[in-house]
C-alpha positions as CSV (number, residue, x, y, z in Angstrom):
1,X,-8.6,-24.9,-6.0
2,X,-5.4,-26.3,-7.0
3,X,-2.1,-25.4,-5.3
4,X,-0.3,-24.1,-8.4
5,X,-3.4,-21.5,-8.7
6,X,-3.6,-20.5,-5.5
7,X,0.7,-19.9,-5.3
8,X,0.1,-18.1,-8.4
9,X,-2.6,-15.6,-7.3
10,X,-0.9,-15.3,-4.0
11,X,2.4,-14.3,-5.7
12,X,0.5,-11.5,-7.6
13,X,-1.4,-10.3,-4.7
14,X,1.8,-10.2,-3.0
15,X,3.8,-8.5,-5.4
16,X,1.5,-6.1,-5.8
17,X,1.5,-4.7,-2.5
18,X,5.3,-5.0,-2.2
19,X,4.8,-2.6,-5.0
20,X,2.2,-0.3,-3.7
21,X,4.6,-0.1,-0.6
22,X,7.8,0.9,-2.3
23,X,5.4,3.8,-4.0
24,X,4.1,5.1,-1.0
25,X,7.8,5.2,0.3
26,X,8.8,6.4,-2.2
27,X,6.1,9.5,-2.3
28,X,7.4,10.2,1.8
29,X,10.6,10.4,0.8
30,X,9.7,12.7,-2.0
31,X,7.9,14.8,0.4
32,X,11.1,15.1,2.5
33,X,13.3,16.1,0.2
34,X,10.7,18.5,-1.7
35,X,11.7,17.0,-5.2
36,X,10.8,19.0,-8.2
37,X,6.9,18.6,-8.9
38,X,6.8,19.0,-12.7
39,X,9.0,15.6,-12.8
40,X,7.3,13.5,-14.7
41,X,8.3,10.5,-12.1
42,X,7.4,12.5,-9.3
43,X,4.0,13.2,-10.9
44,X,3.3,9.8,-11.6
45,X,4.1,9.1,-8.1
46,X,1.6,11.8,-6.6
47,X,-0.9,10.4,-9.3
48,X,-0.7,6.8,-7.8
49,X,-0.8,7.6,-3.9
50,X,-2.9,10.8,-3.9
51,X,-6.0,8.6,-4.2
52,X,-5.2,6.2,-1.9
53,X,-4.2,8.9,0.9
54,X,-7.5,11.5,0.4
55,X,-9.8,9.4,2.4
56,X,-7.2,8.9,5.3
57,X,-6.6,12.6,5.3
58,X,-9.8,13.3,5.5
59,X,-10.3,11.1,8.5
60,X,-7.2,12.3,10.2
61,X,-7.1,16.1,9.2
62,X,-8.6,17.5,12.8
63,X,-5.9,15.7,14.8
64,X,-2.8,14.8,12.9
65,X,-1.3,18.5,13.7
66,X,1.7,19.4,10.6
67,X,2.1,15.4,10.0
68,X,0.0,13.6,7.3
69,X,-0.3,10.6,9.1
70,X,-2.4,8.7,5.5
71,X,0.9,7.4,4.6
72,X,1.3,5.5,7.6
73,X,-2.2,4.5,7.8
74,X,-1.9,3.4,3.9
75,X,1.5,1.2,5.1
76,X,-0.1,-0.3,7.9
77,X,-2.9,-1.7,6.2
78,X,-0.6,-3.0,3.4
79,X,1.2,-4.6,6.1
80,X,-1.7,-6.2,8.1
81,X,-2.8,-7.2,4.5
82,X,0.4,-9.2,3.8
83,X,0.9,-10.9,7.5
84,X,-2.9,-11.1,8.8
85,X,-5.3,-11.8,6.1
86,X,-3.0,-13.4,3.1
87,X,-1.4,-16.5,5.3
88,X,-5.0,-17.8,6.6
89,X,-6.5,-17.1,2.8
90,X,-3.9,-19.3,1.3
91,X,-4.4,-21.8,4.4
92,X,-8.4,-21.8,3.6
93,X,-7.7,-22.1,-0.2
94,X,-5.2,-25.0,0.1
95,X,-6.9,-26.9,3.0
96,X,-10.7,-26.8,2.4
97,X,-12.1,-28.8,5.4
C-alpha cells in the first residue's frame, strides 16, 4: 500500500479518536457540573457517548460503587488504540516483509 495512503488513513483514524476523546471528556465534565440536560449541545453529547458507555456499565455496575467507571474504560481503550495497535499497523502497512 502506498505511504501517502496509509499516512492518510492513519491521520483519519487518529483524528477520529482524538475526537471521540475530547467527547467523552467532555460528557465527564458535563456530569460534574450537572449542566442543563435540555441543551441541545449537552444532548448531542449524551447521544454520542451513551452508546459507547451502556456495555461498560453493564459490565461494571455490581462493583463500581457511586462512580461510573465506562468513561474511563471508554478513554483507556481509545488510548491503548492510539499508542498500541496504530504504530505497529502503520509499521506492517509500510514495511510488508
Amino acid at each position: 500500500m502506498p505511504s501517502a495512503m496509509v499516512g492518510m488513513i492513519s491521520f483519519f483514524v487518529e483524528l477520529f479518536l482524538n475526537m471521540a476523546q475530547v467527547v467523552v471528556i467532555s460528557s465527564i465534565i458535563i456530569s460534574w457540573l450537572g449542566a442543563d440536560q435540555y441543551n441541545p449541545i449537552v444532548q448531542l453529547i449524551r447521544n454520542i457517548t451513551e452508546p459507547m458507555y451502556r456495555p461498560f456499565r453493564r459490565m461494571t455496575q455490581g462493583f463500581s460503587g457511586p462512580i461510573d467507571l465506562a468513561p474511563m474504560i471508554i478513554l483507556l481503550i481509545i488510548s491503548g488504540i492510539q499508542r498500541g495497535v496504530l504504530p505497529y499497523i502503520k509499521i506492517m502497512l509500510l514495511n510488508p516483509t
